[in-house]
N, CA, C and O atoms as a Tinker XYZ file with bonds, in Angstrom:
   424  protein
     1  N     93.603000   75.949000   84.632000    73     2
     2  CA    94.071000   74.599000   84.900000    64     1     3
     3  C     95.371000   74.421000   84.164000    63     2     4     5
     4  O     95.768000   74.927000   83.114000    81     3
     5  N     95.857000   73.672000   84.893000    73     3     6
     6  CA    97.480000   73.154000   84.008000    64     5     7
     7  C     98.079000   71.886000   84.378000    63     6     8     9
     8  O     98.422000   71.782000   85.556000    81     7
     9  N     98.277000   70.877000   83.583000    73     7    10
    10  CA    99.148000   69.992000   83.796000    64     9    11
    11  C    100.026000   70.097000   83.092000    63    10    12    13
    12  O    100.056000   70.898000   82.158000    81    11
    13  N    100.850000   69.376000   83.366000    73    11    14
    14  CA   102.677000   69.458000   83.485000    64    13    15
    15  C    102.862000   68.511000   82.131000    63    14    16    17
    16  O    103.806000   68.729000   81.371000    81    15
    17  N    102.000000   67.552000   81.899000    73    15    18
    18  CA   102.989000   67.026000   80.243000    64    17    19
    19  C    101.110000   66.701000   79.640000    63    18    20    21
    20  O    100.084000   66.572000   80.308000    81    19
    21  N    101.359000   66.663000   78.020000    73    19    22
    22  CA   100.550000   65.954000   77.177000    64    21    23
    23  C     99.695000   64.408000   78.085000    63    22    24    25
    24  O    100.245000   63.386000   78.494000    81    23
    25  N     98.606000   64.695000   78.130000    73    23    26
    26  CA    97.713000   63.669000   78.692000    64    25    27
    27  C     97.332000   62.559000   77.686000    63    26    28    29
    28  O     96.694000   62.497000   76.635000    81    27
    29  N     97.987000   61.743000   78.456000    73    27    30
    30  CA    97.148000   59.882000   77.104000    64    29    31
    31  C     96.500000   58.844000   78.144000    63    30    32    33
    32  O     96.864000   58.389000   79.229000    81    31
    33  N     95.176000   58.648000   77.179000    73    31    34
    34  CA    94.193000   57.740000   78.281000    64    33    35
    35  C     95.187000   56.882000   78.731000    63    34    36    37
    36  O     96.247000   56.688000   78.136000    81    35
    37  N     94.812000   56.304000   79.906000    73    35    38
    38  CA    95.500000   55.260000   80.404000    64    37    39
    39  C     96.916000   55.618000   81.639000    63    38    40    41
    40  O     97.422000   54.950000   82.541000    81    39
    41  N     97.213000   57.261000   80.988000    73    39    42
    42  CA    98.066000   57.936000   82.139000    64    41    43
    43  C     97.799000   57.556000   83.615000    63    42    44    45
    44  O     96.676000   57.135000   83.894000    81    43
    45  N     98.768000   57.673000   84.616000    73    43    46
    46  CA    99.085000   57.473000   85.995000    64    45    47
    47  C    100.151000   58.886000   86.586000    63    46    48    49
    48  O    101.343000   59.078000   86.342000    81    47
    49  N     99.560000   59.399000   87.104000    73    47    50
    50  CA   100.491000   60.871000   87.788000    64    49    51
    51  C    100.672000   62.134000   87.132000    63    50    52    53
    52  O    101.649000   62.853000   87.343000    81    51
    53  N     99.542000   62.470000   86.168000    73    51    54
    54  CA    98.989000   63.454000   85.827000    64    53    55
    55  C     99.130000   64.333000   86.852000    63    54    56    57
    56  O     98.430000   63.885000   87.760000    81    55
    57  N     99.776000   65.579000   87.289000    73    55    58
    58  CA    99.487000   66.965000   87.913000    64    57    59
    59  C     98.508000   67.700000   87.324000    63    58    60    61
    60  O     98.738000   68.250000   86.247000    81    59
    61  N     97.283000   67.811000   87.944000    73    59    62
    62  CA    96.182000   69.116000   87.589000    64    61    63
    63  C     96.199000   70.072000   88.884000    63    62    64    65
    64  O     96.119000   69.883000   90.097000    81    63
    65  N     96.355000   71.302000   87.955000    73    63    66
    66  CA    96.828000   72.022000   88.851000    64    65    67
    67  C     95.457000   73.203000   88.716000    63    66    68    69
    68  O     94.923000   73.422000   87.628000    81    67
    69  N     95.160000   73.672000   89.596000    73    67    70
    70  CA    93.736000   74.815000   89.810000    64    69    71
    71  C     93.711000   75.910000   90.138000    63    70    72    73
    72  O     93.798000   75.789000   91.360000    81    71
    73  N     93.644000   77.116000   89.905000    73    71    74
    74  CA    93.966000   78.306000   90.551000    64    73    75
    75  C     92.625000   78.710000   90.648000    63    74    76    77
    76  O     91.886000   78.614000   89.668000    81    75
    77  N     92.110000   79.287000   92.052000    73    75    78
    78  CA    91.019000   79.589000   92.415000    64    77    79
    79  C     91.564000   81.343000   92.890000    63    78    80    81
    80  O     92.307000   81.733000   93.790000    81    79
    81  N     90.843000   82.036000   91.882000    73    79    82
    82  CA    91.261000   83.536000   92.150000    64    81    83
    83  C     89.513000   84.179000   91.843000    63    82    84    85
    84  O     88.554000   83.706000   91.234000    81    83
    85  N     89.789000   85.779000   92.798000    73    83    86
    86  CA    88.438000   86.172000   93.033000    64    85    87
    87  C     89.040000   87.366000   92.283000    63    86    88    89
    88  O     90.116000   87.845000   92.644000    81    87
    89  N     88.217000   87.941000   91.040000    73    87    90
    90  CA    88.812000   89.114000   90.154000    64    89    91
    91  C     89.665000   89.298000   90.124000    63    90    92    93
    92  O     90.175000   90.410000   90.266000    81    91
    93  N     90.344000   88.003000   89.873000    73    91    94
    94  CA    91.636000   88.148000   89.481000    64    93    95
    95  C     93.057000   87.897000   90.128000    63    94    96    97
    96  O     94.228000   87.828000   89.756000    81    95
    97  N     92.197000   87.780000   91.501000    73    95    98
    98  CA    93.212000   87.429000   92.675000    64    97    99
    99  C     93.312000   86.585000   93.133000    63    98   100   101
   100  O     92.226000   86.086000   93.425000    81    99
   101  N     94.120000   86.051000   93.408000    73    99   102
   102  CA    94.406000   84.591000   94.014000    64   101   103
   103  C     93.853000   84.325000   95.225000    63   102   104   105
   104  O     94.133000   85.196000   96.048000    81   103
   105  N     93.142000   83.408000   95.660000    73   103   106
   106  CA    91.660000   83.446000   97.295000    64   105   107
   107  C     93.075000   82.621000   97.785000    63   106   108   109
   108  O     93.735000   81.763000   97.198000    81   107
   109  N     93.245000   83.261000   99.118000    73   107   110
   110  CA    94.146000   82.720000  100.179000    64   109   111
   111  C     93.564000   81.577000  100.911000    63   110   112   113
   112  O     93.437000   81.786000  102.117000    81   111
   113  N     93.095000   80.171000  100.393000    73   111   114
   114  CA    92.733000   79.116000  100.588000    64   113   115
   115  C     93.106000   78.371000  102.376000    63   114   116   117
   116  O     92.416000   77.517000  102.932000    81   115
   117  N     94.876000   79.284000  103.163000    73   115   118
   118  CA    94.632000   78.247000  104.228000    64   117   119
   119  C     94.282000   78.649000  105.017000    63   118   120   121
   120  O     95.126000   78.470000  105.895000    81   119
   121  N     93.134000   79.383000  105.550000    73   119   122
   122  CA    91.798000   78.834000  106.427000    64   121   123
   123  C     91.197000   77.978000  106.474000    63   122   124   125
   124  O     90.650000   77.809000  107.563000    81   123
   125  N     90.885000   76.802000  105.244000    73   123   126
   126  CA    90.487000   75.746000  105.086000    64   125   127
   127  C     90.941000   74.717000  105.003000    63   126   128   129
   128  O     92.114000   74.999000  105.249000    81   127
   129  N     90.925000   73.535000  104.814000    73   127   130
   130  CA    91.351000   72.487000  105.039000    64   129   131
   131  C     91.767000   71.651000  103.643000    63   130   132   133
   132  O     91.037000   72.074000  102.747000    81   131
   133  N     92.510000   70.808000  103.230000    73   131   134
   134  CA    92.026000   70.542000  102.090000    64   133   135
   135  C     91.839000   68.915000  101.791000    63   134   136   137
   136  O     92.307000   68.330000  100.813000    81   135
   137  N     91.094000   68.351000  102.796000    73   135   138
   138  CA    90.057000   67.983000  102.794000    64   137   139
   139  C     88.448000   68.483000  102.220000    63   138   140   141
   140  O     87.484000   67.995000  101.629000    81   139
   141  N     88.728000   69.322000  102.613000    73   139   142
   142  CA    87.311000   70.468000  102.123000    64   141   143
   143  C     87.674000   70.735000  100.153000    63   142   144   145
   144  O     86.859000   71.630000   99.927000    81   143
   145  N     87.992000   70.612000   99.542000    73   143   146
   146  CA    88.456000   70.949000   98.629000    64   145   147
   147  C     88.439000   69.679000   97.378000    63   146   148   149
   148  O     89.186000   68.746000   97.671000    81   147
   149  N     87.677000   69.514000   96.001000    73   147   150
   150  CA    88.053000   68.493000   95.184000    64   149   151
   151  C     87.953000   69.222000   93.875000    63   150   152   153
   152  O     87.482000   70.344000   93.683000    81   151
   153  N     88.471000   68.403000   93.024000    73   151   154
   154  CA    88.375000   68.800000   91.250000    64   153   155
   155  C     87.452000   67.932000   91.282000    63   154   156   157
   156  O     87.379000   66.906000   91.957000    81   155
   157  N     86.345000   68.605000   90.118000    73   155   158
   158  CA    85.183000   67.783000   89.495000    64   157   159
   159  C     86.186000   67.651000   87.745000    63   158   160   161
   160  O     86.810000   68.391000   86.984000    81   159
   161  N     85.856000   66.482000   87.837000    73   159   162
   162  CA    85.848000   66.172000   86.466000    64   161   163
   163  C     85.249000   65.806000   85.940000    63   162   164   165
   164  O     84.525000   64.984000   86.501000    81   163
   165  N     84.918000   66.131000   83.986000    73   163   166
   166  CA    83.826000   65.621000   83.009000    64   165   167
   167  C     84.432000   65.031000   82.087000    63   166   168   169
   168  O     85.362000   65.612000   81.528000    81   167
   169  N     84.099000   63.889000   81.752000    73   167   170
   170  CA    84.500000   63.085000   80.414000    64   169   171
   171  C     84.225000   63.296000   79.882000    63   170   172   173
   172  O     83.498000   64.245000   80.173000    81   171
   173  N     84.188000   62.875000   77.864000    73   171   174
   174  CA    84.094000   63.155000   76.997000    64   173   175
   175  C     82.238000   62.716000   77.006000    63   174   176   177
   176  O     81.366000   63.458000   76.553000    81   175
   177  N     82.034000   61.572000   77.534000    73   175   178
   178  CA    80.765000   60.553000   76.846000    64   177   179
   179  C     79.868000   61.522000   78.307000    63   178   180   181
   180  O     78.773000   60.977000   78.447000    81   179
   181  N     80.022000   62.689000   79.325000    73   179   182
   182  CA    79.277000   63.563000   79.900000    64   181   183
   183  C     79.654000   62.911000   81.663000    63   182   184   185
   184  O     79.831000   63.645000   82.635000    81   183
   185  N     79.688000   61.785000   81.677000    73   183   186
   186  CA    79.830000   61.599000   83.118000    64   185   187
   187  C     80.868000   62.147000   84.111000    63   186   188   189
   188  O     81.957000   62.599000   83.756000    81   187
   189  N     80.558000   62.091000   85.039000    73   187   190
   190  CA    81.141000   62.962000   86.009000    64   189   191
   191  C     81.749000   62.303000   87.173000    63   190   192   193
   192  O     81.158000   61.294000   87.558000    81   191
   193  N     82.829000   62.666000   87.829000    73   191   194
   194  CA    83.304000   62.123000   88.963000    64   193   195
   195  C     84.394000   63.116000   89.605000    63   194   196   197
   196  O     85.069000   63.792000   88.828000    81   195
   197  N     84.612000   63.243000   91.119000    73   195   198
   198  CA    85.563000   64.113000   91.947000    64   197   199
   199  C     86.622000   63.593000   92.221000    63   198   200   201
   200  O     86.772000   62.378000   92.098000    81   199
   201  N     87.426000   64.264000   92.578000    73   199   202
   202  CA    88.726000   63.795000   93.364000    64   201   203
   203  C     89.281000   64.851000   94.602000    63   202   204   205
   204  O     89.305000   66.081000   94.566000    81   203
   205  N     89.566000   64.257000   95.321000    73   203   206
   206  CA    90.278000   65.156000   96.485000    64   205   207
   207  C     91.537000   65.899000   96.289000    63   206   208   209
   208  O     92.633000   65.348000   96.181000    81   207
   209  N     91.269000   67.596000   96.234000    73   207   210
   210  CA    92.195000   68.011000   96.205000    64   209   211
   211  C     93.557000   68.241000   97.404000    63   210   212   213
   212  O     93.214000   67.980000   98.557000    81   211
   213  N     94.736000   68.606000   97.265000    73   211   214
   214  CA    95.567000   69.065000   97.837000    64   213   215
   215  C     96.128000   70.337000   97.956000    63   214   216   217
   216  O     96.490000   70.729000   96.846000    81   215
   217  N     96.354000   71.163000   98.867000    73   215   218
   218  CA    96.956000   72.568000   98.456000    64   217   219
   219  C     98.353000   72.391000   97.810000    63   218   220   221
   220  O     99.146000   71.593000   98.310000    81   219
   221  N     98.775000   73.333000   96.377000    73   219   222
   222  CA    99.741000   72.930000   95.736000    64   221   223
   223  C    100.893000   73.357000   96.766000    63   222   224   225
   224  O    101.872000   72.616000   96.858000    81   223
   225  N    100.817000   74.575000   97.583000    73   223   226
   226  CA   102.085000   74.862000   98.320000    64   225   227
   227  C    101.186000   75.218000   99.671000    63   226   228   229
   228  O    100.376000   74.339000   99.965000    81   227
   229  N    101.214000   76.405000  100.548000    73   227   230
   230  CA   100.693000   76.405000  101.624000    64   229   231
   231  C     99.060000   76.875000  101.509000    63   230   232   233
   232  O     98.453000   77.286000  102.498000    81   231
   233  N     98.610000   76.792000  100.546000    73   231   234
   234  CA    96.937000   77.157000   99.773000    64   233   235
   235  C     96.727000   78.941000  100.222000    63   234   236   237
   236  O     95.609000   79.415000  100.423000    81   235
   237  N     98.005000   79.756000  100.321000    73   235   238
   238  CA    97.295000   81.246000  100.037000    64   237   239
   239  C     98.108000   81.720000   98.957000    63   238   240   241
   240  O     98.352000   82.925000   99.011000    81   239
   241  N     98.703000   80.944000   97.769000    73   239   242
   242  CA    98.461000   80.778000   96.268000    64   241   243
   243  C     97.688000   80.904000   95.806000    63   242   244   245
   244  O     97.761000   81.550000   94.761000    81   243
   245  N     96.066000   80.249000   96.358000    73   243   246
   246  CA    95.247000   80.076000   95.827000    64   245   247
   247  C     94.939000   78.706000   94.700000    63   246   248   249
   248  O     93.913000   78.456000   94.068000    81   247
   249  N     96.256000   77.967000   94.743000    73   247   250
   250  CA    96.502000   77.048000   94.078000    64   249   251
   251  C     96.084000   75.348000   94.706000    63   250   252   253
   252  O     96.582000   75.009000   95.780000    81   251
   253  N     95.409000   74.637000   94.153000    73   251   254
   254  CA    94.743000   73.289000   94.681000    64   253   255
   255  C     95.494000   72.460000   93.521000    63   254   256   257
   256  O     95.644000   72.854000   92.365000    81   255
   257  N     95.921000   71.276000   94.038000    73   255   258
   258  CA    96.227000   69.828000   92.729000    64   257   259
   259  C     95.238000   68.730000   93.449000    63   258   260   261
   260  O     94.564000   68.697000   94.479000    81   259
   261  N     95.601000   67.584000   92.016000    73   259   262
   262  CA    95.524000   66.347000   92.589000    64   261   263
   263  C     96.155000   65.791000   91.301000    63   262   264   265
   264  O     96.436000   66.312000   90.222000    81   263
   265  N     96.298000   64.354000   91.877000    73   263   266
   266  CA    97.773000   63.923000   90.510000    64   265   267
   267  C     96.687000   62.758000   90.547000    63   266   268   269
   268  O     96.031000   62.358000   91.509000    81   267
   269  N     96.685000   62.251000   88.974000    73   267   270
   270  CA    95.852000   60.808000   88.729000    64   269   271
   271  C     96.227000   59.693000   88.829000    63   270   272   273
   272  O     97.228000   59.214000   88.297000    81   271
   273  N     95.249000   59.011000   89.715000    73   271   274
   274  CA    95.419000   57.636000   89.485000    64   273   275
   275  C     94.961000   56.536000   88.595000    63   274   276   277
   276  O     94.083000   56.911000   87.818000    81   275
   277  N     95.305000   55.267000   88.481000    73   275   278
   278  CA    95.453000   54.139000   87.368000    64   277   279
   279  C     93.584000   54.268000   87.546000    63   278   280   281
   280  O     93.000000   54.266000   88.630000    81   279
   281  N     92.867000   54.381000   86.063000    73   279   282
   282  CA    91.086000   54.241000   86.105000    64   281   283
   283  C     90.726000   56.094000   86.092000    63   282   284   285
   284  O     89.709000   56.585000   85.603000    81   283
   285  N     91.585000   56.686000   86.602000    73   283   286
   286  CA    90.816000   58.205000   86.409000    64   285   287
   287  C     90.737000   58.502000   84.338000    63   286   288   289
   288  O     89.848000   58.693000   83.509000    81   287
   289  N     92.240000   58.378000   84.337000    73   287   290
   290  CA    92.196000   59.010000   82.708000    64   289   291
   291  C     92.088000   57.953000   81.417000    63   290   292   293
   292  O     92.896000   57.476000   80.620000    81   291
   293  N     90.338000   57.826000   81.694000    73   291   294
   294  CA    89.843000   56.374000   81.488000    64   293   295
   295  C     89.666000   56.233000   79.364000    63   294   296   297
   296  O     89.523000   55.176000   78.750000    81   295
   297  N     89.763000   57.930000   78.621000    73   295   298
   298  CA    89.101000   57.761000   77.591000    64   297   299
   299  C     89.311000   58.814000   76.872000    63   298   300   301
   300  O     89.069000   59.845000   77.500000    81   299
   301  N     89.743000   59.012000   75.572000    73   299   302
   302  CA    90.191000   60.105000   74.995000    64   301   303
   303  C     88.967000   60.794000   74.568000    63   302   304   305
   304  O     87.832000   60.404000   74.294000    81   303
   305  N     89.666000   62.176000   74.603000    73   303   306
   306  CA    88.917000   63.301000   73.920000    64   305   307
   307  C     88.882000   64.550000   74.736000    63   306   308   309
   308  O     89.572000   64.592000   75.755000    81   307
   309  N     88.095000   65.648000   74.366000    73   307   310
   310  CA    87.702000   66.842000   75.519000    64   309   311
   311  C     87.468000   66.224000   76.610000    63   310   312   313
   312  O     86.741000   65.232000   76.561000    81   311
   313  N     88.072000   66.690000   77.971000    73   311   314
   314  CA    87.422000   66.430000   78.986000    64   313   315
   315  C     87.084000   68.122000   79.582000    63   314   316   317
   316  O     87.582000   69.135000   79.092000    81   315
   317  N     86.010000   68.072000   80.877000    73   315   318
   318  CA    86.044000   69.222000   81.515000    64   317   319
   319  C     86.727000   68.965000   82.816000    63   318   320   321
   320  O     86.887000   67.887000   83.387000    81   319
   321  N     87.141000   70.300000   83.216000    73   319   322
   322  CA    87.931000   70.190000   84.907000    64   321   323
   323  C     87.608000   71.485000   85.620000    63   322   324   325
   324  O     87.775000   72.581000   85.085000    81   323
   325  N     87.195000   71.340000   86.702000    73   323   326
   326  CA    86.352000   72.857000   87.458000    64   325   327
   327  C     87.239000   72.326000   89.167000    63   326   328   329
   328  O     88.091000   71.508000   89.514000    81   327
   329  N     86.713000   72.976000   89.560000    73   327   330
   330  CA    86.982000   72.969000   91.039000    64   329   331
   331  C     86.196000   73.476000   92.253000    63   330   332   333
   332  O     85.125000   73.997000   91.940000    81   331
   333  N     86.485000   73.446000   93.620000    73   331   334
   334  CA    85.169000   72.925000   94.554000    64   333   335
   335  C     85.638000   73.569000   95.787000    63   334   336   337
   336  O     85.362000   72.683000   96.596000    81   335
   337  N     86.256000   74.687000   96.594000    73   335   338
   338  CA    87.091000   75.027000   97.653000    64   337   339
   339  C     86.404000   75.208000   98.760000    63   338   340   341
   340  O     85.426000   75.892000   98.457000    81   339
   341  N     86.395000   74.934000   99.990000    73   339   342
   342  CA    85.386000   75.970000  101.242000    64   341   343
   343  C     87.015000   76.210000  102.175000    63   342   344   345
   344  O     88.033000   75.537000  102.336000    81   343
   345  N     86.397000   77.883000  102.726000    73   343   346
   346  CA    87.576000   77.964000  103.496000    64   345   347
   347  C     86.205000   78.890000  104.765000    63   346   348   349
   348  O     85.024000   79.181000  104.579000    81   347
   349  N     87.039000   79.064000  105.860000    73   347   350
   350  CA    86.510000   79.927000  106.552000    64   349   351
   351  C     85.660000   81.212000  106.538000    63   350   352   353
   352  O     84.714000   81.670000  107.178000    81   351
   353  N     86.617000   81.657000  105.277000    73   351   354
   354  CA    85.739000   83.125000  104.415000    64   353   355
   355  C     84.925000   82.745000  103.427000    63   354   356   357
   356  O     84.153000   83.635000  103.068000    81   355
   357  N     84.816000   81.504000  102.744000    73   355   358
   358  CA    83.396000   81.584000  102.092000    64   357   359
   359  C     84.112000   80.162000  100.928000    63   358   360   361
   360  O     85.296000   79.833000  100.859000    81   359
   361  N     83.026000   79.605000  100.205000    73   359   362
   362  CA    83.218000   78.738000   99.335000    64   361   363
   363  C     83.456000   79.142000   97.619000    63   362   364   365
   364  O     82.445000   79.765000   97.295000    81   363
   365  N     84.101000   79.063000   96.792000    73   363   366
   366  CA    84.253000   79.227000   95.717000    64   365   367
   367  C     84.418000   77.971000   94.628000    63   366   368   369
   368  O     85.010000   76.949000   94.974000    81   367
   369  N     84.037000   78.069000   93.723000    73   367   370
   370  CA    83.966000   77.339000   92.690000    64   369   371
   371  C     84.743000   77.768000   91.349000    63   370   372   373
   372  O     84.434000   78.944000   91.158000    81   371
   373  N     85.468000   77.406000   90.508000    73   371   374
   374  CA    86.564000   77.613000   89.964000    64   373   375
   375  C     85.812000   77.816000   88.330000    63   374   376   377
   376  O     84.749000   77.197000   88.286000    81   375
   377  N     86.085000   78.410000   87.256000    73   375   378
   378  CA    85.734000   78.547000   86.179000    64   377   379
   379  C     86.210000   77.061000   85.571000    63   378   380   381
   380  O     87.310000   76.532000   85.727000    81   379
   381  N     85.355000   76.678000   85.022000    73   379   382
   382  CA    85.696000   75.004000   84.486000    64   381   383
   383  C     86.488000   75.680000   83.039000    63   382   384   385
   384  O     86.067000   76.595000   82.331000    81   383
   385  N     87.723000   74.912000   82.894000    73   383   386
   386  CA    88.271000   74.412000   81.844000    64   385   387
   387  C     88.307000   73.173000   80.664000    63   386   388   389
   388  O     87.444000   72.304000   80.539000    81   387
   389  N     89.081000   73.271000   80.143000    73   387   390
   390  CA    88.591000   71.982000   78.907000    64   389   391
   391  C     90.298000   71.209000   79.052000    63   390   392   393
   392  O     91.033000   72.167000   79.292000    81   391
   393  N     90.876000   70.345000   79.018000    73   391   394
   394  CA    91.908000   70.139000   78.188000    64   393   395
   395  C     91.786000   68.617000   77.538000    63   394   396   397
   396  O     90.858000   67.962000   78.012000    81   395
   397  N     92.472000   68.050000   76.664000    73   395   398
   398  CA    92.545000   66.889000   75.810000    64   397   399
   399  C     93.304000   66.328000   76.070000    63   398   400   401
   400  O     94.496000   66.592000   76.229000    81   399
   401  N     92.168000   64.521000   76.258000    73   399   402
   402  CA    93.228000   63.368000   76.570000    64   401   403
   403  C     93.341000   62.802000   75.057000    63   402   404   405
   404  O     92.408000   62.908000   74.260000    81   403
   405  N     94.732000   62.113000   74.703000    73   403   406
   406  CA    95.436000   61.594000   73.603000    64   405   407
   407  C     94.905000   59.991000   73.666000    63   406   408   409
   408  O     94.912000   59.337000   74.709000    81   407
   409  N     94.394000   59.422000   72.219000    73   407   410
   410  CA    94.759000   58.422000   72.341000    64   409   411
   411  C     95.958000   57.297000   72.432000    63   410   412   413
   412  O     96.953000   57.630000   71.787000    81   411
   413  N     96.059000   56.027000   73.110000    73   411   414
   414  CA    97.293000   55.414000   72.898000    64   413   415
   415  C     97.227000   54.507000   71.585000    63   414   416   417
   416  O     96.263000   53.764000   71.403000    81   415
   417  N     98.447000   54.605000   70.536000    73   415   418
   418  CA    98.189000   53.626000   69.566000    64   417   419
   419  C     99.469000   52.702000   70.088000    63   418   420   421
   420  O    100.541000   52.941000   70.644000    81   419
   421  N     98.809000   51.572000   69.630000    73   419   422
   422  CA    99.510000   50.211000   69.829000    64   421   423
   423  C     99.752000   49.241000   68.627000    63   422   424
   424  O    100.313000   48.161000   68.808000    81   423
């Protein structure tokens, strides 16, 4: 997983970016749709919620995003981020990562 700058609760347009590779290789994702395709995400306090991914360029990168909206990056701390793909050749699920949201001081 990778986003593009330091995450602080309360962020809007977060890039999470997903690479779905099979030993190592990048799964040529456009057979599928990406509709078919979301990031699961885990908060710190365990709850869970999806979002619809997008292919980052033509999806045989192997690469899926989705950028956040205002209520997703609701609460600092560890969060988890995995991923969810179906294509024509078969469905894959992404090794979940960790990264850290910042608190805002005011």
């Amino acid at each position: 997983m990778s986003a593009l700058t330091d995450i602080h609760t309360g962020d809007t347009g977060t890039v999470f970016i997903i690479n779905i590779s099979d030993s190592g290789v990048p799964v040529d994702l456009s057979s599928g749709t990406s509709a078919s395709n979301v990031i699961l995400f885990k908060r710190p306090d365990r709850t869970t919620f999806n979002r619809p991914a997008v292919f980052d360029t033509d999806g045989k990168n192997g690469r899926i995003k989705y950028v956040s909206l205002a209520g997703d990056i609701n609460m600092p701390g560890v969060w988890h981020i995995s991923a969810r793909v179906n294509t024509a050749n078969g469905q894959w699920v992404a090794t979940a990562d960790t990264f850290t949201v910042h608190p805002v001081f005011e």
